[in-house]
ROFIFI-534055 format. One record per residue: residue in three letters; x, y, z of N, C-alpha, C in turn. Coordinates in steps of 0.1 Angstrom, whole numbers. Atoms other than C-alpha are relative to their C-alpha. Layout:
# ROFIFI-534055
(node ala; (X; Y; Z); (X; Y; Z); (X; Y; Z))
...
# end
This chain:
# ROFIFI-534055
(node unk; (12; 4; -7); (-1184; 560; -991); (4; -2; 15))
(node unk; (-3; 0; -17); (-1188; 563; -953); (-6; -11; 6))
(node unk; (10; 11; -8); (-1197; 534; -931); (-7; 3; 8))
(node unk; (9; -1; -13); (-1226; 533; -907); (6; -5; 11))
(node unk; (-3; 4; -14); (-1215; 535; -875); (-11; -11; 7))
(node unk; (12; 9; -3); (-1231; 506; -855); (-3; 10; 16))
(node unk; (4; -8; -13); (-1256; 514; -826); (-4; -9; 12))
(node unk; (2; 3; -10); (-1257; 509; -793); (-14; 1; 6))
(node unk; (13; -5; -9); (-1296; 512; -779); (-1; -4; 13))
(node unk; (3; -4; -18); (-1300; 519; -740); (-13; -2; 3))
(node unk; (14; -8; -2); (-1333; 517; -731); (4; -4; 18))
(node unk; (-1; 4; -14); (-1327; 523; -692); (-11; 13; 8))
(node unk; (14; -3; -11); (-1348; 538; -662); (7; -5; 11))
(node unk; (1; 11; -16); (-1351; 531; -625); (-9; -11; -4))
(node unk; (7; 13; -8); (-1362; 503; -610); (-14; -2; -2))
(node unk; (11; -2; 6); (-1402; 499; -623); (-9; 12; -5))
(node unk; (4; -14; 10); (-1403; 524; -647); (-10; -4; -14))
(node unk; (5; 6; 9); (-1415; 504; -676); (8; -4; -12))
(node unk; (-9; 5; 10); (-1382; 496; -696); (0; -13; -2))
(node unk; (5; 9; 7); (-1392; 460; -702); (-11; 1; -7))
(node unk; (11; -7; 3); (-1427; 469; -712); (5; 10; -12))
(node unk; (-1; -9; 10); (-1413; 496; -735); (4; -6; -9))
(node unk; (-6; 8; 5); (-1389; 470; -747); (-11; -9; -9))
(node unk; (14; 13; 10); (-1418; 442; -758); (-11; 8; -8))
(node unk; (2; -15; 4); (-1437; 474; -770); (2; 5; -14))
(node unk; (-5; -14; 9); (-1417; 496; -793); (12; -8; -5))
(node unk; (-17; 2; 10); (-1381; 478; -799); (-1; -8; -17))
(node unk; (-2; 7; 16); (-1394; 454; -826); (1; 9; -7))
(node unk; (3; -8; 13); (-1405; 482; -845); (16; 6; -4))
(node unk; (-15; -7; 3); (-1361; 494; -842); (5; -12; -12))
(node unk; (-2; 8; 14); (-1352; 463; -868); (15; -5; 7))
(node unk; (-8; 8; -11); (-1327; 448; -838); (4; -12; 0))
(node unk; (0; 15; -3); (-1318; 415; -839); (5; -6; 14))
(node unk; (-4; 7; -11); (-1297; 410; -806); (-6; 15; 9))
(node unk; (7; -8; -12); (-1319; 423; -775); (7; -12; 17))
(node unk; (-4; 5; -9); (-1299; 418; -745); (-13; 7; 16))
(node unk; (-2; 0; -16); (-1313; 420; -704); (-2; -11; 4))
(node unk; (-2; 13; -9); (-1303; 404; -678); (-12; -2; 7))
(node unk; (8; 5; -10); (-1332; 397; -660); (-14; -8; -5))
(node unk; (8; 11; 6); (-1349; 379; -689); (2; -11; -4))
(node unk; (-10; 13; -1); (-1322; 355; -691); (5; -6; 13))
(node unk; (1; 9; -2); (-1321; 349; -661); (-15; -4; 8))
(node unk; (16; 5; -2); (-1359; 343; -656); (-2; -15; -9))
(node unk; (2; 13; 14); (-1349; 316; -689); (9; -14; 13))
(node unk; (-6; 14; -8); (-1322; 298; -661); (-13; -5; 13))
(node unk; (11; 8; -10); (-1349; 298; -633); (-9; -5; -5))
(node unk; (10; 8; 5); (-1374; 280; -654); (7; -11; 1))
(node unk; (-4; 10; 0); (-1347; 259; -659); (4; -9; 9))
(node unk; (-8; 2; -12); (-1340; 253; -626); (15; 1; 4))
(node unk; (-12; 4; 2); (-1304; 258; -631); (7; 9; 14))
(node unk; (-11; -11; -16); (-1280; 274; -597); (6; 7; -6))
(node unk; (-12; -14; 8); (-1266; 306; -601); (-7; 7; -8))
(node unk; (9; -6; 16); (-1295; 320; -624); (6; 15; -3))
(node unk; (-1; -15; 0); (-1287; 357; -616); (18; -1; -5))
(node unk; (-16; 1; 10); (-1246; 348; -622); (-1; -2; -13))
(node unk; (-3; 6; 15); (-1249; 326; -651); (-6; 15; -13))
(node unk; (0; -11; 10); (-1271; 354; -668); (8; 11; -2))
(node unk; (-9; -12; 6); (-1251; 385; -664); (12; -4; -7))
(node unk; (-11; 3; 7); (-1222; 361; -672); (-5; -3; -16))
(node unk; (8; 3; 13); (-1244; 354; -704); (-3; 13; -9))
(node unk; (5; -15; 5); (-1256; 389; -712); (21; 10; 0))
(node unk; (-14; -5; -3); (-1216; 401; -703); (5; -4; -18))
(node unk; (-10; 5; 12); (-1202; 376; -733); (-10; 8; -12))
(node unk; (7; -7; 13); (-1235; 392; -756); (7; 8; -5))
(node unk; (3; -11; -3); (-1227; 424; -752); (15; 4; -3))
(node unk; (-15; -1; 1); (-1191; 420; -753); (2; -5; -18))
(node unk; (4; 0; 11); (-1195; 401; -787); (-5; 10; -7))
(node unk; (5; -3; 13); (-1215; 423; -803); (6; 16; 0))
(node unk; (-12; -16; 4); (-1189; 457; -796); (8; -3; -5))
(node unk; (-10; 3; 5); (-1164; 437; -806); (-1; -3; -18))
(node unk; (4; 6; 15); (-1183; 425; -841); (-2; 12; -4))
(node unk; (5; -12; 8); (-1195; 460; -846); (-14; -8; -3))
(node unk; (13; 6; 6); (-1228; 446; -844); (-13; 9; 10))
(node unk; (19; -10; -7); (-1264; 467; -839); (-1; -12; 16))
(node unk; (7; 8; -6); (-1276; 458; -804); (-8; 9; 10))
(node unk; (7; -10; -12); (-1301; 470; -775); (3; -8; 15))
(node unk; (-3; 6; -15); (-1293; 464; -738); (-14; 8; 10))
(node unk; (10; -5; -8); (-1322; 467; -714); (1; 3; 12))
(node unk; (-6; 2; -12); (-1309; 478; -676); (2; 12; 4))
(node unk; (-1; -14; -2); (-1308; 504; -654); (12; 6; 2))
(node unk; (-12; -3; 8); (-1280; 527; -658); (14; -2; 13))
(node unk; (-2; 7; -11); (-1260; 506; -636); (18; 9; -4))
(node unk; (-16; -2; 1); (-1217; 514; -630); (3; -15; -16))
(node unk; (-7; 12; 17); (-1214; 479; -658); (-6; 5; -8))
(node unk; (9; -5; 12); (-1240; 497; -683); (8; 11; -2))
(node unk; (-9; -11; -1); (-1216; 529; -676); (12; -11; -11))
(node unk; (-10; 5; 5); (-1188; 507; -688); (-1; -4; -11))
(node unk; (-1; 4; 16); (-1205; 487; -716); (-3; 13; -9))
(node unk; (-1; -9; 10); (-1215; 521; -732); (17; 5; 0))
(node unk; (-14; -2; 4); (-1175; 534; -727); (6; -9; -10))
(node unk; (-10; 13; 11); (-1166; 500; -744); (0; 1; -14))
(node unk; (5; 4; 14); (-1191; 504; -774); (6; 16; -6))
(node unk; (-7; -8; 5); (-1180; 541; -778); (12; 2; -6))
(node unk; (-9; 3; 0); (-1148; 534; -779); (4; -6; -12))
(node unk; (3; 8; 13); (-1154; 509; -808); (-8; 8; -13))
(node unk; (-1; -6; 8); (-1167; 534; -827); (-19; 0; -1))
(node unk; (17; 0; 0); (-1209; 530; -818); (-3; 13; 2))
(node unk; (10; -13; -2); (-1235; 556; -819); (-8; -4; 15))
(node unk; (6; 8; -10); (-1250; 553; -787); (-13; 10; 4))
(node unk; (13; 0; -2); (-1288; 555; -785); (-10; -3; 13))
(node unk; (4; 0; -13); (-1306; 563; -751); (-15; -2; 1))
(node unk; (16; -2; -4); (-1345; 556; -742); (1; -3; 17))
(node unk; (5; 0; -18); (-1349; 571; -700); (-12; -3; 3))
(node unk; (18; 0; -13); (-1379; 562; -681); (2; 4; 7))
(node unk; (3; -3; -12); (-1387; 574; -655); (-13; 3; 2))
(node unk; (14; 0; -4); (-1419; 580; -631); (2; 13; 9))
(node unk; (-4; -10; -10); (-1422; 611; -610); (-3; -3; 16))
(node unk; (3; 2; -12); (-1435; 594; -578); (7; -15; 1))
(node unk; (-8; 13; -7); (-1414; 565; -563); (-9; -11; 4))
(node unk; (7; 9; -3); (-1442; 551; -548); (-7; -8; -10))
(node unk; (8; 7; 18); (-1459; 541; -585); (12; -10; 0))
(node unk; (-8; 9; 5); (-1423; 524; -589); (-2; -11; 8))
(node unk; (-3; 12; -10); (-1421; 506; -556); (-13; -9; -4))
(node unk; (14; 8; -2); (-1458; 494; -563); (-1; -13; -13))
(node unk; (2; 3; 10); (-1452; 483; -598); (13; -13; -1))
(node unk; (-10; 6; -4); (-1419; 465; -585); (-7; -11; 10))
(node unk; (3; 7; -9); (-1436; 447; -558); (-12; -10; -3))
(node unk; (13; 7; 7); (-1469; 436; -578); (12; -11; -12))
(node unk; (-6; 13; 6); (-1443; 417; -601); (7; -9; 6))
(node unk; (-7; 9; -7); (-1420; 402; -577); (-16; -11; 6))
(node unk; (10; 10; 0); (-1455; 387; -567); (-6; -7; -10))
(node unk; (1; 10; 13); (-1461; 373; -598); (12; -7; -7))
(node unk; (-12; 18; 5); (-1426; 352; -598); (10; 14; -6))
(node unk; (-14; -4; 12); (-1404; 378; -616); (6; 13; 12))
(node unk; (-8; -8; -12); (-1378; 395; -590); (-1; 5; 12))
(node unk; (-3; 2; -17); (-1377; 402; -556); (-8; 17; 4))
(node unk; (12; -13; -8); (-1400; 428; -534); (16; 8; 5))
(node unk; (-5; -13; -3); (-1382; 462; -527); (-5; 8; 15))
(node unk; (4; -14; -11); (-1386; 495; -501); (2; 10; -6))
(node unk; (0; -15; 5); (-1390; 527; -510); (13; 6; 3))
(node unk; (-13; -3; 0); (-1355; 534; -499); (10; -1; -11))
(node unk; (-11; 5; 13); (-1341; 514; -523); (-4; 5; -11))
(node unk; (2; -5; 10); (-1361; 525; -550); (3; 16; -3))
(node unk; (-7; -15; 1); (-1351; 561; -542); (17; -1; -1))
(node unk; (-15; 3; 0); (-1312; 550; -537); (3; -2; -17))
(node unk; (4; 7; 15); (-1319; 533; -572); (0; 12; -10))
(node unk; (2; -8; 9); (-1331; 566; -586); (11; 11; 3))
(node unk; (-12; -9; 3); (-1304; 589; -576); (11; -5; -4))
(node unk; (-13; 4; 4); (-1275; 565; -585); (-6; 2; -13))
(node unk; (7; -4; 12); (-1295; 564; -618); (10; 18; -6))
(node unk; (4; -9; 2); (-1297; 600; -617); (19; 1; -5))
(node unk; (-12; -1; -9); (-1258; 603; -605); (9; -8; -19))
(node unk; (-5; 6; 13); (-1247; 577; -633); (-3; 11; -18))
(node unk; (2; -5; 12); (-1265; 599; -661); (9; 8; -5))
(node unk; (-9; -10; 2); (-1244; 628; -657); (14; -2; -4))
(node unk; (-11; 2; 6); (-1212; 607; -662); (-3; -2; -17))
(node unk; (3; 7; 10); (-1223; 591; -692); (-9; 12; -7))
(node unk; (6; -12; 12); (-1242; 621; -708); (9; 4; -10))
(node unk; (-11; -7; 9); (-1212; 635; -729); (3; -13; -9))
(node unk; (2; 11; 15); (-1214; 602; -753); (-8; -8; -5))
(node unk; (15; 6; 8); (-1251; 598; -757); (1; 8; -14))
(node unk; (4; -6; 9); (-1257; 607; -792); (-12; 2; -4))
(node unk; (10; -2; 1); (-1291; 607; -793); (-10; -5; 13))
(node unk; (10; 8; -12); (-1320; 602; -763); (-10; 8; -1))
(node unk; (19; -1; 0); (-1358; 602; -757); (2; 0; 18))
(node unk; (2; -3; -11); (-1370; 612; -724); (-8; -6; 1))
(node unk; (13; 4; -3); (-1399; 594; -713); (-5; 0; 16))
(node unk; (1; 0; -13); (-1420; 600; -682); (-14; -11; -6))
(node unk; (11; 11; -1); (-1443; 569; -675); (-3; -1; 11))
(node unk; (6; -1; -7); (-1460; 581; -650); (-14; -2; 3))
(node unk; (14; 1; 0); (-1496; 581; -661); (1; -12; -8))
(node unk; (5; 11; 6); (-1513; 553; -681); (6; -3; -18))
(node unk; (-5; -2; 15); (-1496; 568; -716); (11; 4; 2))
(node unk; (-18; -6; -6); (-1455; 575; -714); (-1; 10; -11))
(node unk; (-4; -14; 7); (-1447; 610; -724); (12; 4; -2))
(node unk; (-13; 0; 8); (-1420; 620; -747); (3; 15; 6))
(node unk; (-7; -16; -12); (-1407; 654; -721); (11; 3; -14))
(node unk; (-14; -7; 10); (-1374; 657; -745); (4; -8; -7))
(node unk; (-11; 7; 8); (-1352; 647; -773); (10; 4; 1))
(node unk; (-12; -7; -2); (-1320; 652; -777); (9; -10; -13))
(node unk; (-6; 5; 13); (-1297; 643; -808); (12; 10; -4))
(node unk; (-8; -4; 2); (-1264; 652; -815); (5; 17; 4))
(node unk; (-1; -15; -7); (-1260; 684; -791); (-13; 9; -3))
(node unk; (15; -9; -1); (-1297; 698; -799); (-8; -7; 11))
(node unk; (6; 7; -13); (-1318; 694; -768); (-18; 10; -2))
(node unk; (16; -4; 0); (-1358; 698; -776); (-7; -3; 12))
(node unk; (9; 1; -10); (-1382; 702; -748); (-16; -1; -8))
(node unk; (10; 0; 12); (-1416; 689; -763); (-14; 0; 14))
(node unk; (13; -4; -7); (-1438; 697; -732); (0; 12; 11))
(node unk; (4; -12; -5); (-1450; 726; -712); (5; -5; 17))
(node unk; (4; 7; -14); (-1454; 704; -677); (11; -8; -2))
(node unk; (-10; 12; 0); (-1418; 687; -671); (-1; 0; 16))
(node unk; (0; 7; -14); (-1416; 661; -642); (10; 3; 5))
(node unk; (-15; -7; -12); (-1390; 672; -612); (7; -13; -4))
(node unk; (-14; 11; -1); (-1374; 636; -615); (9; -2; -17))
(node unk; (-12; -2; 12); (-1360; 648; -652); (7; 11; 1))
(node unk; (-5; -14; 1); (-1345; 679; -643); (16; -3; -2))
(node unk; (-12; 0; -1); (-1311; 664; -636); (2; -7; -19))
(node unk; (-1; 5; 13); (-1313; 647; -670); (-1; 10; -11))
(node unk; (-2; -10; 8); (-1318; 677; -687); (5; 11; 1))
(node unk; (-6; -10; -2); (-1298; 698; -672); (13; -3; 0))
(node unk; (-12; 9; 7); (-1272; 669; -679); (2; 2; -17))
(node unk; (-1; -3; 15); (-1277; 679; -718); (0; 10; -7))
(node unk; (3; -12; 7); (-1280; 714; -720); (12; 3; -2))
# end
């Protein structure tokens, strides 16, 4: 008898793409118990008023995340596909995880910057520039390409209109394209999997 590899779920994106939102959404229905991001931990220290919120959490989400490769334990990490999200997927690979990708993305920058900047006005993170959110989406982009060669499975999503569209799958070296009309800001992502 073979063991189940444990899995790693990704759900990352730029910068207001809708990977939280997909997250509160769709993940219950994965049967997940430990849902890591950082930026709802530390949204839990700034309630608390506690110094250091943005430290204390990544230092908080670091020890999760680190625990649960080391337990062989199911988990999802929510974050964009940062140089440390590069690392914790080498870690969990390494450990012997399946590693499970959900991308967002939006095809117009300006929908992100807007959707970024309407939340930091409602208390939850900090107003942006269109610079950044473009800098944002090519390290993104930049990062995918390393990290492509030990995704074992990913969903494409463009959440650009009002309904996020499933553009591609991809699973174990088969790469499906499931629409006619693909957004320019997936090209590198799928031409990272072919």
């Amino acid at each position: 008898m073979t063991a189940t590899k444990p899995i790693m779920y990704v759900i990352s994106g730029e910068n207001g793409a809708g990977k939280s939102t997909f997250r509160d959404l769709y993940l219950v229905n994965f049967g997940i118990a430990v849902h890591i991001e950082t930026d709802m931990l530390e949204r839990k220290y700034e309630i608390c008023e506690i110094p250091a919120a943005k430290q204390k959490a990544e230092e908080e989400a670091d020890t999760l995340i680190h625990h649960c490769i080391k337990n062989r334990i199911d988990f999802s990490l929510t974050s964009p596909l940062s140089a440390q999200t590069l690392d914790y997927i080498h870690q969990a690979k390494r450990n012997g995880f399946q590693i499970a990708m959900i991308y967002i993305g939006i095809n117009d920058v300006t929908v992100n910057l807007l959707r970024i900047n309407l939340r930091a006005e409602q208390g939850e993170g900090n107003r942006t520039t269109i610079e950044e959110v473009e800098q944002s989406r090519q390290q993104g982009a930049e990062n995918f390409q390393r990290v492509a060669p030990l995704i074992d499975s990913l969903v494409l999503l463009d959440n650009s209109s009002l309904t996020a569209i499933v553009i591609a799958k991809y699973h174990e070296g088969n790469l499906k394209i499931l629409t006619k009309r693909i957004p320019q800001w997936t090209q590198p992502y799928i031409q990272a999997l072919s």
